[in-house]
DSSP file (Angstrom, degrees, kcal/mol; ACC not computed):
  #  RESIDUE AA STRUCTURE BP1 BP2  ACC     N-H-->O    O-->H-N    N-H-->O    O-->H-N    TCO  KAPPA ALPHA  PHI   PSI    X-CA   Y-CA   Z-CA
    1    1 A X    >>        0   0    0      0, 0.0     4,-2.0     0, 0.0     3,-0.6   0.000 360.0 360.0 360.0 -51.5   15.9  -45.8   -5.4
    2    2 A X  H 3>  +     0   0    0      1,-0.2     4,-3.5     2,-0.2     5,-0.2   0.923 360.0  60.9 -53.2 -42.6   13.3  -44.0   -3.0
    3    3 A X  H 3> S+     0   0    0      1,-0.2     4,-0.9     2,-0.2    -1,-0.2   0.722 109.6  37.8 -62.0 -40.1   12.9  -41.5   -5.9
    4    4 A X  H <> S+     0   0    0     -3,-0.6     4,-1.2     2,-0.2     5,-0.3   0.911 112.3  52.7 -83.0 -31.1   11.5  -44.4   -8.5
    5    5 A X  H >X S+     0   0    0     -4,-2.0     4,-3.1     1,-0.2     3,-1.2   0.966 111.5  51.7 -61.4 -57.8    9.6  -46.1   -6.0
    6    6 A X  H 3X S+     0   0    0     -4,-3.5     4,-1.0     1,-0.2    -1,-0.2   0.866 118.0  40.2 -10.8 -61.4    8.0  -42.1   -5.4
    7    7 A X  H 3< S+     0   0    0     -4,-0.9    -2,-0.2    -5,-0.2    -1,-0.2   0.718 109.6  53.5 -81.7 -34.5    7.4  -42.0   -9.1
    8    8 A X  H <X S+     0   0    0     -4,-1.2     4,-2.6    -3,-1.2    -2,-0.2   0.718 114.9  44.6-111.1 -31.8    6.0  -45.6   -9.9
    9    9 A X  H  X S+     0   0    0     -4,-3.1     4,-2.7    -5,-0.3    -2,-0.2   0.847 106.8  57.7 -72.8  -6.1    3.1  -45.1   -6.8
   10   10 A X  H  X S+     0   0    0     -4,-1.0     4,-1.5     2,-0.2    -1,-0.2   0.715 110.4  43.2 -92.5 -16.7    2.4  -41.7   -8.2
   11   11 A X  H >> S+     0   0    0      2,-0.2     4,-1.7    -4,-0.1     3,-1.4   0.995 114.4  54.9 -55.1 -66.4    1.6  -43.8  -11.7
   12   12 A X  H 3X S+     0   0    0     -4,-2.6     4,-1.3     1,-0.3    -2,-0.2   0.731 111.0  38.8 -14.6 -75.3   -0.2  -46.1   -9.5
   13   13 A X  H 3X S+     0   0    0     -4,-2.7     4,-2.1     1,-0.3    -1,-0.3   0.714 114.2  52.3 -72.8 -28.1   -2.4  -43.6   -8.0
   14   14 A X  H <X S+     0   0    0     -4,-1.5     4,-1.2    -3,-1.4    -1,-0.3   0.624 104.5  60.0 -78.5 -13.8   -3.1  -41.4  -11.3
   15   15 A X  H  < S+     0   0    0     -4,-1.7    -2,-0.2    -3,-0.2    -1,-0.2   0.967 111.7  41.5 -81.2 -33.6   -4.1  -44.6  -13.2
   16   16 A X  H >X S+     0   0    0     -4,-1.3     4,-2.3     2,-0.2     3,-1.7   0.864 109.9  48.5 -29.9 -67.6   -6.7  -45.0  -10.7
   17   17 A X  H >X S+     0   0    0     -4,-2.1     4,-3.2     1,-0.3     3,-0.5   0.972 107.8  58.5 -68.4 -57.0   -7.9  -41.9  -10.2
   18   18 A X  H 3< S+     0   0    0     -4,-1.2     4,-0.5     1,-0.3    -1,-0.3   0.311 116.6  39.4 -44.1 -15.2   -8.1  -41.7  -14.4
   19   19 A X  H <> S+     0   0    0     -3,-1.7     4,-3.4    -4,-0.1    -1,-0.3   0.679 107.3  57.8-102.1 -44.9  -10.7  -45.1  -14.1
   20   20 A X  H <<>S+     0   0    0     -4,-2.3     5,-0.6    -3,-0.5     4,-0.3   0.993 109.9  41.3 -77.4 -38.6  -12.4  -44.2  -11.3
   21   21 A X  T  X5S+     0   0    0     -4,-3.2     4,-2.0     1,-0.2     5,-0.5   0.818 113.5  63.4 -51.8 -62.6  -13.8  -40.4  -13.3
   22   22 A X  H  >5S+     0   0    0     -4,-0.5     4,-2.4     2,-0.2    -2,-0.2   0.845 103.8  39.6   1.6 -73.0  -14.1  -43.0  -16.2
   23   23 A X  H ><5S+     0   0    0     -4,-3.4     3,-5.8     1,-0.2     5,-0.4   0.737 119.3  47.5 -55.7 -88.9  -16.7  -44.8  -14.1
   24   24 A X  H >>5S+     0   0    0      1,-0.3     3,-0.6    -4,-0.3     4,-0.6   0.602 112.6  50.0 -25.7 -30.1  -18.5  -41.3  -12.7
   25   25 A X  H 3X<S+     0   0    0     -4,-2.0     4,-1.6    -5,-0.6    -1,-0.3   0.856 114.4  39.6 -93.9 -35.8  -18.6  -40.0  -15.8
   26   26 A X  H << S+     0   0    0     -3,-5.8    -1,-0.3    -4,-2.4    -2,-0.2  -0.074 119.0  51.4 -98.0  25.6  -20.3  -43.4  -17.6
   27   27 A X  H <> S+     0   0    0     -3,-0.6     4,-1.0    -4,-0.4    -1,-0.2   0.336 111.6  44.6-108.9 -28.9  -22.5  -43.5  -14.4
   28   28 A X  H >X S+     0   0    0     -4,-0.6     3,-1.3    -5,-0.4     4,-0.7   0.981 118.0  50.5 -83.3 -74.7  -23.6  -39.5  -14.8
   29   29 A X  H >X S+     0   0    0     -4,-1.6     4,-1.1     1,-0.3     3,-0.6   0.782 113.4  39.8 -40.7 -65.2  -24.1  -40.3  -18.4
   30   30 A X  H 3> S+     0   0    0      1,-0.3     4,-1.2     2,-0.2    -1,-0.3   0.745 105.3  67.9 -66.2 -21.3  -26.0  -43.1  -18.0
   31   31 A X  H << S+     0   0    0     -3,-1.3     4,-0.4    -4,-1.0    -2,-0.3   0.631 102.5  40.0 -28.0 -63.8  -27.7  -41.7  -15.5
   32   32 A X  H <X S+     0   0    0     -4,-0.7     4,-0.8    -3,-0.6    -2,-0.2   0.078 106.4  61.1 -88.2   6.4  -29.6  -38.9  -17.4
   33   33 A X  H  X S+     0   0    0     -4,-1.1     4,-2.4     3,-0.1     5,-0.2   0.766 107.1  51.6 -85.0 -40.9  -30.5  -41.0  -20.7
   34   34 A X  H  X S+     0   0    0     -4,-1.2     4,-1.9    -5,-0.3    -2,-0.2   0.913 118.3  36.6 -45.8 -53.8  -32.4  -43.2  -17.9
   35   35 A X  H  > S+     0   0    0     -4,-0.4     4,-1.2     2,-0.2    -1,-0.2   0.796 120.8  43.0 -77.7 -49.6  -34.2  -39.8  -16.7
   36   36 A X  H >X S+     0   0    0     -4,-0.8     3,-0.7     1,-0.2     4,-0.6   0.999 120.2  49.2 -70.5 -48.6  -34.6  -38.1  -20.3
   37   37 A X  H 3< S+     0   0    0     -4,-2.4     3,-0.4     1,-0.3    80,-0.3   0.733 110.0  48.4 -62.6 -44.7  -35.8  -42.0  -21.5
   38   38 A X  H 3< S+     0   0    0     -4,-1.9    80,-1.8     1,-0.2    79,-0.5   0.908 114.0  51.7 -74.2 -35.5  -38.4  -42.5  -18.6
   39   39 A X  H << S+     0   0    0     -4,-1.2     2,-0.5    -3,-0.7    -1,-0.2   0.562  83.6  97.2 -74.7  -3.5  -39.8  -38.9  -19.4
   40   40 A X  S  < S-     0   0    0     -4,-0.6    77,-1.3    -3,-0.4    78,-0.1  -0.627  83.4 -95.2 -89.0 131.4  -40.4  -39.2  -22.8
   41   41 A X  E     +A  116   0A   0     -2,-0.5    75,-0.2    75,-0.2     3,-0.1   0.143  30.0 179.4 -32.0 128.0  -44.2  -40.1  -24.1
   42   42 A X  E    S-     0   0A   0     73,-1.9     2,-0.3     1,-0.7    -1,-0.2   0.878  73.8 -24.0-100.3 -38.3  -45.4  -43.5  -24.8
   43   43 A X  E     -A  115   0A   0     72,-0.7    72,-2.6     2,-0.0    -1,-0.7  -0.962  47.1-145.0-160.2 169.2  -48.7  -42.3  -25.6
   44   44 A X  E     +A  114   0A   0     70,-0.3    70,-0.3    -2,-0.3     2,-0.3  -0.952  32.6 147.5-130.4 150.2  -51.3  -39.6  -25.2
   45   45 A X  E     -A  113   0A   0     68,-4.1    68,-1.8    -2,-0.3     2,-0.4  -0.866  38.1-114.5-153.5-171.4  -55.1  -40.3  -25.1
   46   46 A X  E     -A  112   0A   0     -2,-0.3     2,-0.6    66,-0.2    66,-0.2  -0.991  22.6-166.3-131.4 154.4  -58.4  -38.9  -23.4
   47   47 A X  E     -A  111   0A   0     64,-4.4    64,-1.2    -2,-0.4     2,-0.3  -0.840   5.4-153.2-140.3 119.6  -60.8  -40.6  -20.8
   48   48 A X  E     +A  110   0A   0     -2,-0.6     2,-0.2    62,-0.2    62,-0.2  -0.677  40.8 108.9 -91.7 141.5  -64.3  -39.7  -19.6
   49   49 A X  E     -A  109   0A   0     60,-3.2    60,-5.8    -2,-0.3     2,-0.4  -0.951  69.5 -75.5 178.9 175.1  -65.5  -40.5  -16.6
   50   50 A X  E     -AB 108  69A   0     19,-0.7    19,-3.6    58,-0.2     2,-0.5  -0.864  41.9-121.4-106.0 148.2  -66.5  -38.6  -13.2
   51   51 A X  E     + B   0  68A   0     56,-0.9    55,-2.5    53,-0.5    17,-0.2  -0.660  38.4 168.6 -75.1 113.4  -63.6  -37.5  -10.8
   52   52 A X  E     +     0   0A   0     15,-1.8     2,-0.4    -2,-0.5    16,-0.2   0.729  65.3  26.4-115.4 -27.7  -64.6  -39.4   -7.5
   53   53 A X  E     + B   0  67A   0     14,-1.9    14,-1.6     2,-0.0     2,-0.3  -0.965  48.0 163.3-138.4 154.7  -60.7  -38.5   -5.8
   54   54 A X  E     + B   0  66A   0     -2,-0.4    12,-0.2    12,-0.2     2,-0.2  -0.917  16.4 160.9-157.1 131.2  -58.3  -36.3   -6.0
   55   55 A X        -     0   0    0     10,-2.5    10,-0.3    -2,-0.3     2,-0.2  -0.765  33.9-132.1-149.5 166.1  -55.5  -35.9   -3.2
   56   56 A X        +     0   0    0     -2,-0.2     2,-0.4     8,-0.2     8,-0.2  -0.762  53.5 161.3-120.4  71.8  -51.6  -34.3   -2.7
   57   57 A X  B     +F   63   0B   0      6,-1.1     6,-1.3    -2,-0.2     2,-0.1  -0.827  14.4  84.3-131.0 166.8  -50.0  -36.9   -1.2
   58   58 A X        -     0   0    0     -2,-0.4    -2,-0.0     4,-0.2     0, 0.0  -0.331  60.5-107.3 133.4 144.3  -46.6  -38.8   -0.1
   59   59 A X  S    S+     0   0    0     -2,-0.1    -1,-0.2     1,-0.1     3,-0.0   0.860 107.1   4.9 -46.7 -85.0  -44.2  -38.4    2.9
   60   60 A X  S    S+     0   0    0      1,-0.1     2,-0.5     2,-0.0    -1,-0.1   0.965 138.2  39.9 -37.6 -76.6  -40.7  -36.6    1.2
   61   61 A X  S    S-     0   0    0     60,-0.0     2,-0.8    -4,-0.0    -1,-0.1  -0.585  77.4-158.2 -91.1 114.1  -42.2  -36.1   -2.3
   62   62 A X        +     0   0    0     -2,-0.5     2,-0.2     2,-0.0    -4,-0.2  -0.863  15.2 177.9-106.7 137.1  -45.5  -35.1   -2.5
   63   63 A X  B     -F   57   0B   0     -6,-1.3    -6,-1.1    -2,-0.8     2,-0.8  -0.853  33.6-106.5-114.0 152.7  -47.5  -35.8   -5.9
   64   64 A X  E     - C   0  90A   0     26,-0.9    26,-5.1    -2,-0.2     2,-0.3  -0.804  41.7-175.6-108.1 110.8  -51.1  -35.3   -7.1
   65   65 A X  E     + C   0  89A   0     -2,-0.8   -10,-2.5   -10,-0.3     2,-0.3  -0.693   7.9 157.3 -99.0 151.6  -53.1  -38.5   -7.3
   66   66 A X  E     -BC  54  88A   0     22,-1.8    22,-2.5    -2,-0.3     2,-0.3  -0.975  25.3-137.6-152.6 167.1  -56.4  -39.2   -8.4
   67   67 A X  E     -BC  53  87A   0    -14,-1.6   -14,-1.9    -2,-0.3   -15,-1.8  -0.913   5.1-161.3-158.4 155.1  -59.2  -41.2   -9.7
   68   68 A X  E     -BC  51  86A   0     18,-2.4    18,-3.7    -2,-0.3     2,-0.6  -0.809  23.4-129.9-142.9 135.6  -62.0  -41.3  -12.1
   69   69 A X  E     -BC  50  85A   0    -19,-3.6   -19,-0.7    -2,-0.3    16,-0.2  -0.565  16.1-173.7 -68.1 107.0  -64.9  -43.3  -12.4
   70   70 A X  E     -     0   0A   0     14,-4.2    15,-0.1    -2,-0.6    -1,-0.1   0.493  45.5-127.8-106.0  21.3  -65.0  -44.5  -16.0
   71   71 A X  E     - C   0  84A   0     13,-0.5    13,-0.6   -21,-0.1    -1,-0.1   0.271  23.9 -71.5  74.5 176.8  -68.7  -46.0  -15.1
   72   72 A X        -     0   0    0     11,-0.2    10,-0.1     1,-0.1     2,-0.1  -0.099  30.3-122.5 -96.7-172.9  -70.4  -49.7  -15.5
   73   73 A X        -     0   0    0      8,-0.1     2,-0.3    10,-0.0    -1,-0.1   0.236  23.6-143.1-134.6-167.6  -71.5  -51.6  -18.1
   74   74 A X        -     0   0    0      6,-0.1     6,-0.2    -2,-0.1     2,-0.2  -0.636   4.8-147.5-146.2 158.7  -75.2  -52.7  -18.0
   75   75 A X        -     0   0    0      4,-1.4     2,-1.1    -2,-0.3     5,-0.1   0.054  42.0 -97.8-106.6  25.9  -75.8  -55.8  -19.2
   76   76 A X  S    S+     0   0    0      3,-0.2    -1,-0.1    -2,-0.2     2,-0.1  -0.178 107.6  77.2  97.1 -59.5  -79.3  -55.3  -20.7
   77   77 A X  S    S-     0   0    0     -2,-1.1     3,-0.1     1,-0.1    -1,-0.1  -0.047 118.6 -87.8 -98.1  44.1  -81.4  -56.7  -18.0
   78   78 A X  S    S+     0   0    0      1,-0.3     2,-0.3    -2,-0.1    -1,-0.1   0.551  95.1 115.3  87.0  23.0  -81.3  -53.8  -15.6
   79   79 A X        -     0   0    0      0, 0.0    -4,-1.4     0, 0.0     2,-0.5  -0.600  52.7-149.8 -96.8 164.0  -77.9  -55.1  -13.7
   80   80 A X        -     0   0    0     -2,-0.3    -6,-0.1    -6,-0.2     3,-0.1  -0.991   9.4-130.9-134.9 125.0  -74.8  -53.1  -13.9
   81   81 A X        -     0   0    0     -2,-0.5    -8,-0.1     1,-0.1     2,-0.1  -0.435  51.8 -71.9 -69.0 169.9  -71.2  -54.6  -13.9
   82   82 A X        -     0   0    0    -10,-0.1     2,-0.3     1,-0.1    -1,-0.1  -0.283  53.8-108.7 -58.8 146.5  -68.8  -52.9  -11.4
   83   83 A X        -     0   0    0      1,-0.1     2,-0.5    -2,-0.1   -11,-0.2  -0.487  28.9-128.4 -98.1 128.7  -67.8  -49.7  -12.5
   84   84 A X  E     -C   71   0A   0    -13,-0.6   -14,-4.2    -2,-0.3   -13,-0.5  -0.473  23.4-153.5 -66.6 117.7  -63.8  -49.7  -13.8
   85   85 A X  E     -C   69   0A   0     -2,-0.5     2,-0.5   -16,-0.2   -16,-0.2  -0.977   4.5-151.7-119.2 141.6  -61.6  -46.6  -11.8
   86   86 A X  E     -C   68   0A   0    -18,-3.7   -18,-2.4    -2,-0.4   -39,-0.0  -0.975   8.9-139.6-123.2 139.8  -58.6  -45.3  -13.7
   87   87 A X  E     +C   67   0A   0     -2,-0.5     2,-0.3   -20,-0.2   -20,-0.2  -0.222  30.9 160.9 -59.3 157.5  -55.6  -43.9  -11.6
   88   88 A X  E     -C   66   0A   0    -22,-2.5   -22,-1.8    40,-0.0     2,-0.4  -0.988  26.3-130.5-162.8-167.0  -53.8  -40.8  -12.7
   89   89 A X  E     -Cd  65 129A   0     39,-0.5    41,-1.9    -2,-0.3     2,-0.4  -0.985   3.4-156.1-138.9 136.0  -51.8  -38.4  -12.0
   90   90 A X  E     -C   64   0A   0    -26,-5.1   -26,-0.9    -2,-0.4     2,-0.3  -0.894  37.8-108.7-115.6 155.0  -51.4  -34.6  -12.3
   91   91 A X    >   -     0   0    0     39,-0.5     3,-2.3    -2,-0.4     7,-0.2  -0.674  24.1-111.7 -80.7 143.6  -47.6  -32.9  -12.1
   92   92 A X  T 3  S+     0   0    0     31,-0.5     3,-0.2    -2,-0.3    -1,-0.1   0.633 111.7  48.1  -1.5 -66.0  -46.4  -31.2   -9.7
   93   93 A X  T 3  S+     0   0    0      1,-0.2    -1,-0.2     2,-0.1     4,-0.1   0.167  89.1  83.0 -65.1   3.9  -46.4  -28.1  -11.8
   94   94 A X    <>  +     0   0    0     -3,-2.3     4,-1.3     1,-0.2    -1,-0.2  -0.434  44.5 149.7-129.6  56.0  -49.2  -28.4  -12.8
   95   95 A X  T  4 S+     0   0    0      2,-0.2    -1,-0.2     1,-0.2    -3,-0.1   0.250  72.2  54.4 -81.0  11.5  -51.4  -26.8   -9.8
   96   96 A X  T  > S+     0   0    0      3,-0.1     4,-2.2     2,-0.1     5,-0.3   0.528 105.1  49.1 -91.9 -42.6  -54.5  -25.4  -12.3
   97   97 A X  H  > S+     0   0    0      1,-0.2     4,-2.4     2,-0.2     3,-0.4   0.880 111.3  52.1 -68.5 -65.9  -55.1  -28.2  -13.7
   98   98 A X  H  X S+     0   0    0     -4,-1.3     4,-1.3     1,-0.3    -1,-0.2   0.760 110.2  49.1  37.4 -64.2  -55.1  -29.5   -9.9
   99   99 A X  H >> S+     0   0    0      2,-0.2     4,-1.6     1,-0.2     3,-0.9   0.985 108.8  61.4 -87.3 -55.5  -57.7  -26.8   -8.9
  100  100 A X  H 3X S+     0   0    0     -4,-2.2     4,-3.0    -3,-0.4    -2,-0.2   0.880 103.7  39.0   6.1 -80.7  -59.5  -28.0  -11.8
  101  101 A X  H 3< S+     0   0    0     -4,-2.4    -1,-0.2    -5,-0.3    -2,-0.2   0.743 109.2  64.2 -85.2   4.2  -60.2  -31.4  -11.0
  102  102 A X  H X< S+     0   0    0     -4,-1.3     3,-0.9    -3,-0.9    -2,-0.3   0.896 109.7  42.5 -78.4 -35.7  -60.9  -30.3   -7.3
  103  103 A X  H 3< S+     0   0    0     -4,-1.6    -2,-0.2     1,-0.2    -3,-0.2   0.763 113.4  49.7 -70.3 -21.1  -63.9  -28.3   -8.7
  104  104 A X  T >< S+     0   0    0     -4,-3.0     3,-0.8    -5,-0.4   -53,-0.5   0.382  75.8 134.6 -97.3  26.1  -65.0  -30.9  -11.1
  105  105 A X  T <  S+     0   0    0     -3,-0.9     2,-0.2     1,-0.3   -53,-0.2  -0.456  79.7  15.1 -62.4 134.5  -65.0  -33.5   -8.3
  106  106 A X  T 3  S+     0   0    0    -55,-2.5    -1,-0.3     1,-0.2     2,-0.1  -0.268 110.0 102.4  95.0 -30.5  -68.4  -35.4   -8.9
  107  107 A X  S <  S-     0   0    0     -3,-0.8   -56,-0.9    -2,-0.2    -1,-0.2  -0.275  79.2-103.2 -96.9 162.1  -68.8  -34.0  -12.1
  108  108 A X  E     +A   50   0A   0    -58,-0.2    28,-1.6    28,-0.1   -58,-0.2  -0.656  48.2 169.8 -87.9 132.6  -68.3  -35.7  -15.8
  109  109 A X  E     -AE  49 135A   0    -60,-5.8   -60,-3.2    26,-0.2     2,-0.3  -0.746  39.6-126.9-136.9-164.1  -65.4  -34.6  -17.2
  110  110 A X  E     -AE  48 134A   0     24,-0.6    24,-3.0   -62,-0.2     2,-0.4  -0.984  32.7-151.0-146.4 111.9  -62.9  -35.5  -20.4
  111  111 A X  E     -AE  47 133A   0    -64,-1.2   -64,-4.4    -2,-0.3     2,-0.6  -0.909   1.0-149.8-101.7 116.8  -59.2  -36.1  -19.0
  112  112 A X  E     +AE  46 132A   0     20,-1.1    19,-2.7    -2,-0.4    20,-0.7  -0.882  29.9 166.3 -62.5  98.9  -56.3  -35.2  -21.3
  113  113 A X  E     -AE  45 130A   0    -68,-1.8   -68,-4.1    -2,-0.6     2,-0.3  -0.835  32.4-157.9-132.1 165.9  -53.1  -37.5  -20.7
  114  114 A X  E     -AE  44 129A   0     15,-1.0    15,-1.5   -70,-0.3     2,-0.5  -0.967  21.5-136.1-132.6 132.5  -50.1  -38.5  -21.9
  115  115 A X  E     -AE  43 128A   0    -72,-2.6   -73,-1.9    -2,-0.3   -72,-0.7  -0.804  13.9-153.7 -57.4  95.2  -48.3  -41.9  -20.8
  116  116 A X  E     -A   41   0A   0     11,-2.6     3,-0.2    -2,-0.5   -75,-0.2  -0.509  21.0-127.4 -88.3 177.6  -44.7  -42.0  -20.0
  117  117 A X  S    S+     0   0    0    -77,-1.3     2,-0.4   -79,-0.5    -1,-0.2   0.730  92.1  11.2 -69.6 -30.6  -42.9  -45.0  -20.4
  118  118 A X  S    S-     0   0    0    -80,-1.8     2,-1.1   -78,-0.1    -1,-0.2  -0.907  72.0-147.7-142.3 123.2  -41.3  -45.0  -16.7
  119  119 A X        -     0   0    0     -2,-0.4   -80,-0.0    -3,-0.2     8,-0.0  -0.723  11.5-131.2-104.8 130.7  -42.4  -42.8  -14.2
  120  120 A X     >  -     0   0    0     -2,-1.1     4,-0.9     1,-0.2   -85,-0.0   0.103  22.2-120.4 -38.0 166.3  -39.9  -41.3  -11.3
  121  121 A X  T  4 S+     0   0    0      1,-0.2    -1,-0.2     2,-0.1   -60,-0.0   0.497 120.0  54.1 -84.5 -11.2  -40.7  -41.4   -7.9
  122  122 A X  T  4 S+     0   0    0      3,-0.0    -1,-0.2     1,-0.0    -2,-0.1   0.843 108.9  52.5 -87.8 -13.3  -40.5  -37.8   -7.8
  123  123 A X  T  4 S-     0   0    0      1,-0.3   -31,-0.5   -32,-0.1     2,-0.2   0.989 117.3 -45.2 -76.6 -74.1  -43.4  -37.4  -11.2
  124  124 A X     <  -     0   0    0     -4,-0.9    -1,-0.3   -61,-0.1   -35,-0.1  -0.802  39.6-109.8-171.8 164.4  -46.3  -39.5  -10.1
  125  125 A X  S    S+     0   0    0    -37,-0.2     2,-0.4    -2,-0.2    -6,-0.1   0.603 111.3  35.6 -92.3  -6.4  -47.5  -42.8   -8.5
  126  126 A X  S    S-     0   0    0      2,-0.2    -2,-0.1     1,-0.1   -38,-0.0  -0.880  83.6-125.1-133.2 159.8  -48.8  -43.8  -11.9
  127  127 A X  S    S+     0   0    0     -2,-0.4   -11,-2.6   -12,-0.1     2,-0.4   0.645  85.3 100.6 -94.5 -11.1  -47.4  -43.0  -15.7
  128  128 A X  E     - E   0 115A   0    -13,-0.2     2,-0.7   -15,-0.1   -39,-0.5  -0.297  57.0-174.0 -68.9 130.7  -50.5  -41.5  -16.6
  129  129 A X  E     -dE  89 114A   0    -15,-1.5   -15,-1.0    -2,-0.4   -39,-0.2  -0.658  15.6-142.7-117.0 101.9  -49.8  -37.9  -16.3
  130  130 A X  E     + E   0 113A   0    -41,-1.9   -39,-0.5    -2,-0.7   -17,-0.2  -0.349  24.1 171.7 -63.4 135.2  -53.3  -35.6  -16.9
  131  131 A X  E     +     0   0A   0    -19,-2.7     2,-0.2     1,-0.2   -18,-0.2   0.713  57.7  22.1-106.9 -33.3  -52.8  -32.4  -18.8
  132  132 A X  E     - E   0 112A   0    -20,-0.7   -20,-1.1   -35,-0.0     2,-0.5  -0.862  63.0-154.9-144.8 171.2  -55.9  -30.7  -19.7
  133  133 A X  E     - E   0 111A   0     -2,-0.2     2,-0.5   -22,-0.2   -22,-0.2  -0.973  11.7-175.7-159.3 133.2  -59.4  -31.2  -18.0
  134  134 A X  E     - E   0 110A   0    -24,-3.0   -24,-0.6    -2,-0.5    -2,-0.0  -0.819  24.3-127.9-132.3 107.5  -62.7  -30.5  -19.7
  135  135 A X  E     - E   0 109A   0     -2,-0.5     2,-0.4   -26,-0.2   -26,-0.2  -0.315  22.0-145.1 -61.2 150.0  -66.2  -30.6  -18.3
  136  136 A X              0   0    0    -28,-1.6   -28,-0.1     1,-0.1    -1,-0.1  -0.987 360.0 360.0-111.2 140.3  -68.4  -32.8  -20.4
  137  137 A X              0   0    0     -2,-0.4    -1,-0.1   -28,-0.0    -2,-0.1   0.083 360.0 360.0 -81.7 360.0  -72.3  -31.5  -20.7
């Protein structure tokens, strides 16, 4: 009697354990299609404009933020609308391009980017991710 009762918790406990990898394994899985999915391009473009900041910041995770002046409007009669700034972001990895826009700070440049469709908190504070940097003359 002790000997089935033995036998019928040791079912018990392997049916368990057999759902619970089930879950980890469709959690893991799902898990990195979220991570390859956020990373994948939505789009790639260029913007001109002058680099007015460019910073390494965040507590843990530090990322390289920035932003560029993409300049006013003027409306004809010698007024100027307010000048549009677009965020971005540079990766991590990507410490020339970095060094880059810290020398072309003030100056007009031509930003390369690509969008992703979700960005981590470890990528960037923004989905624009800059790639290349080009002074413009």
């Amino acid at each position: 009697m002790e000997n089935s009762n033995t036998l019928n918790n040791s079912r018990k406990k392997s049916k368990w354990g057999k759902r619970l990898m089930i879950v980890i394994a469709i959690l893991l899985v799902a898990f990195f299609a979220y991570v390859f999915i956020c990373g994948r391009s939505y789009s790639v473009g260029t913007r001109t404009g002058i680099v007015i900041k460019i910073s390494h910041k965040g507590y843990l995770i530090k990322t390289y933020e920035g932003e560029l002046n993409l300049g006013g409007v003027s409306e004809g009669d010698g007024t100027i609308m307010p000048n549009h700034i677009w965020n971005f972001s540079v990766e991590k990895h990507n410490q020339s391009i970095y060094d880059d826009l810290t020398m072309s700070e003030g100056k007009h440049v031509r930003l390369y980017y690509r969008e992703v469709i979700k960005n981590l908190f470890w990528q960037s504070d923004t989905p624009y991710l800059v790639e290349k940097v080009e002074i413009v003359k």
